[in-house]
C-alpha positions, 0 to 999 in steps of 0.5 A, spaced: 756 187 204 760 193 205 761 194 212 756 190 216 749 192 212 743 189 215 736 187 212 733 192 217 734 197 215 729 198 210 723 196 216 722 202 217 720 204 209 717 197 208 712 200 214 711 206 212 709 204 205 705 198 208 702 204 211 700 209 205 698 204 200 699 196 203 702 190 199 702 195 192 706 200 196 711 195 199 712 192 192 714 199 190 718 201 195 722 194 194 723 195 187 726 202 188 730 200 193 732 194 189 733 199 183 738 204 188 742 198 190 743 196 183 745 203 180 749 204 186 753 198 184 753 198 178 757 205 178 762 203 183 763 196 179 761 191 183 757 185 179 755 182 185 754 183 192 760 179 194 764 184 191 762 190 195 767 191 200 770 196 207 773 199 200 767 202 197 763 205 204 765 212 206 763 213 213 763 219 217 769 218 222 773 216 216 771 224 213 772 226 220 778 222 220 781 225 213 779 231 215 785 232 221 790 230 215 
């Protein structure tokens, strides 16, 4: 996805939340990270995971890159 995106990046949310309120908060927060992938996705135009590019992420050194223009 996009420019590398890695399944650890939700670890340290899962564990907080795995924390605070067990199996029921990792539920949730999986769920509202699920529901923000798919928002995210589905107003940028992507119907499926594969369809996300290097096109569709802005990083910093690209608005650092713009700025310089």
């Amino acid at each position: 996805m996009g420019i590398g995106w890695h399944r650890s990046e939700i670890g340290r949310p899962v564990l907080f939340s795995l924390a605070v309120d067990g199996e029921a908060g990792v539920r949730k927060v999986l769920q509202m990270l699920r529901d923000e992938l798919e928002l995210t996705m589905a107003l940028s135009g992507c119907t499926s995971l594969r369809e996300i590019t290097r096109a569709h992420v802005i990083t910093d050194s690209d608005r650092i890159g713009r700025s310089r223009l």
